[in-house]
C-alpha positions in Angstrom: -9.4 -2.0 24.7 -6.1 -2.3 22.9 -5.7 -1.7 19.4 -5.1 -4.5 17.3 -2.0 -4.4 14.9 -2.5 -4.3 11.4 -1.7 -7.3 9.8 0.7 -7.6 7.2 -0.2 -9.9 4.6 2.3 -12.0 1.8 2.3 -11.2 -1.5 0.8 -13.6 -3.6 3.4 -15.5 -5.5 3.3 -19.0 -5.8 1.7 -19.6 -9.7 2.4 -22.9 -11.3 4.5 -22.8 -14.2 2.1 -24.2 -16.4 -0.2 -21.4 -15.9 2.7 -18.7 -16.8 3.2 -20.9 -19.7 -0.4 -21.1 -21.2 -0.3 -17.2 -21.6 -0.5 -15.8 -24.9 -1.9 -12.1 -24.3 -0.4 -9.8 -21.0 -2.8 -7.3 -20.8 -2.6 -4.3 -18.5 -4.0 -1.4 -17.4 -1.5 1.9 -17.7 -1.8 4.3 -14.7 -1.0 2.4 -11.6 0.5 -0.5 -13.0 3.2 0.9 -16.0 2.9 4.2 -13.9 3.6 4.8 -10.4 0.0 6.3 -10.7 0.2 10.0 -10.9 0.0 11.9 -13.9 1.8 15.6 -14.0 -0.4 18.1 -15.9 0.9 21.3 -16.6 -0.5 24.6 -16.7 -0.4 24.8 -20.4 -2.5 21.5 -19.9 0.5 19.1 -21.5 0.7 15.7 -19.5 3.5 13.4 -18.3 3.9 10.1 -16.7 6.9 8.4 -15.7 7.4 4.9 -17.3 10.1 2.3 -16.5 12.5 1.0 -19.0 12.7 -2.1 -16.8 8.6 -3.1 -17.5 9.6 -1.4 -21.4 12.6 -4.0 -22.1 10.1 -7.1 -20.5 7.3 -5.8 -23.1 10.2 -6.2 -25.8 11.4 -9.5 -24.5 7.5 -10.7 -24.4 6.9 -9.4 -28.7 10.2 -11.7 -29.2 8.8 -14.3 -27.7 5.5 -14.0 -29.8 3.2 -13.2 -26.9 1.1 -10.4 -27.4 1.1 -7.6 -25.7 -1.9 -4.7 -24.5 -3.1 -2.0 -22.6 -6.2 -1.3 -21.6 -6.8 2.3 -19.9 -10.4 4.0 -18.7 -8.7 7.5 -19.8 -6.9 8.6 -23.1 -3.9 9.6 -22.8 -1.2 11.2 -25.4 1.7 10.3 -22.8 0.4 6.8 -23.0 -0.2 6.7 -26.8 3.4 7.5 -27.3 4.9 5.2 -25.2 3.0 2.7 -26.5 4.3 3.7 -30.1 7.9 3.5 -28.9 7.1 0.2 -27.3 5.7 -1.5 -30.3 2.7 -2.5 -28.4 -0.2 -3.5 -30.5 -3.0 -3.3 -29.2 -3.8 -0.2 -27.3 -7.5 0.1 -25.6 -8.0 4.0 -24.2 -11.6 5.2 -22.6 -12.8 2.1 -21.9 -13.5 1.7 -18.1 -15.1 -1.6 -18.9 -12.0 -3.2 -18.4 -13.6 -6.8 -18.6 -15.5 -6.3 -21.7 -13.0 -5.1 -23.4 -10.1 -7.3 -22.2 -13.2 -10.3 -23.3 -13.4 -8.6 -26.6 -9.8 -8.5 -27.3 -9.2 -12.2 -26.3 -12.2 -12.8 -28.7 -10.6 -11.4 -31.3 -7.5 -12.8 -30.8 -8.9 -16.4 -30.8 -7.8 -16.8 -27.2 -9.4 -18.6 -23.8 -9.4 -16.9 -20.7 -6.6 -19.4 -19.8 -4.1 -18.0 -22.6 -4.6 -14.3 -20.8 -2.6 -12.6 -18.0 -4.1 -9.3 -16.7 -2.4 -6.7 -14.3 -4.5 -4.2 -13.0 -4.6 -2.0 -9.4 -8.4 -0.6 -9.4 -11.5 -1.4 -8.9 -12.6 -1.3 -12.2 -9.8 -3.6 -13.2 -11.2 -6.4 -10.5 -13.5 -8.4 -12.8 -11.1 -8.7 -15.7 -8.1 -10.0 -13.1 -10.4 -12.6 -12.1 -11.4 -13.9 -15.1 -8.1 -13.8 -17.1 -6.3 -17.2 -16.5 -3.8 -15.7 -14.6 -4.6 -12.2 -12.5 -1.7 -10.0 -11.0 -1.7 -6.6 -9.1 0.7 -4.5 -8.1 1.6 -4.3 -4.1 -0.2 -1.1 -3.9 -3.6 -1.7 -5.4 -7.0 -1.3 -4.0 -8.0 -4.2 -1.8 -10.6 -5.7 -4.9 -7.8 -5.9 -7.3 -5.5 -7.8 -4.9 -8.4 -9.7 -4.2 -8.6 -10.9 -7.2 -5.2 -11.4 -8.2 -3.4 -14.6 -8.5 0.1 -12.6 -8.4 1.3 -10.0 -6.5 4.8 -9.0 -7.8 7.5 -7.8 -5.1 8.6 -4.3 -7.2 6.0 -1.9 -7.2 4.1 -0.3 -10.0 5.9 1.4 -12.6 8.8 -0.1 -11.2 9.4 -3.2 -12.4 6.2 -4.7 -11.5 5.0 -5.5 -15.3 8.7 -6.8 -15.9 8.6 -9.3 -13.3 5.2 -10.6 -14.6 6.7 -10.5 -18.4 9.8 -12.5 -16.7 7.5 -15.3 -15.5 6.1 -16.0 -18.7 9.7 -15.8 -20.1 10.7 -18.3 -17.9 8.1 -20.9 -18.2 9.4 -20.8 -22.1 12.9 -21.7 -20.8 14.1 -18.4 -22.1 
């Protein structure tokens, strides 16, 4: 019996506009999506993670454009506390690996409908909050749930430029 090849399937890509241009809120996980998904910890127990200035400059672009911005993490992290300092972001979730709750209770706060929220996440435990935001992504790379459930699966990986080319399509339904 031959062995059948494995088949390679197309990104997801094709959102309407109006959908990029409902969003208000891009919220995203951190490792995986604004990381390449590794963390270094040293022997002294100090961590790093490698962030891109690409997905950094499209999380600028967005807070110009008056969309908010957030990141929603299952772990704490001081590497991603700082980074979200530098970045300006406000509203910055850690420990919480009920990704869908709190994603729900941010929206909530925010005064915003499912349809006004983008989420990017690459895990299973980021599956059910993809789904319901108006507009789901994952990165390339993600566990088969989260593509699942995307709506958008950007060409550059994670921490590569994925996040930027997400931030880009909301830019550009805005004409800007």
């Amino acid at each position: 019996m031959a062995k059948s090849k494995p088949q390679i399937r197309k990104p997801k890509s094709a959102v309407r506009n109006s959908a990029w241009a409902a969003i208000r809120l891009f919220a995203m996980d951190v490792d995986g999506v604004l990381t390449d998904g590794t963390v270094a910890i040293s022997s002294d127990g100090t961590e790093t993670k490698n962030f891109s200035i690409l997905d950094g400059m499209g999380i600028v672009r967005l807070h110009k454009a008056g969309v908010a911005v957030a990141w929603i993490s299952g772990r704490p992290s001081g590497a991603t506390t700082a980074r979200a300092t530098e970045l300006r972001v406000a509203h910055v979730i850690q420990g919480r690996t009920d990704k869908l709750m709190a994603l729900q209770e941010l929206a909530s706060q925010l005064g915003l409908a499912a349809a006004q929220v983008c989420y990017m996440g690459d895990d299973d435990i980021d599956a059910p909050a993809i789904a319901w935001a108006g507009l789901g992504a994952a990165p390339a790379g993600s566990m088969a749930t989260a593509l699942k459930a995307a709506d958008y699966v950007p060409a550059r990986p994670a921490g590569r430029g994925a996040v930027r080319e997400v931030c880009e399509h909301i830019l550009a339904s805005r004409g800007q």
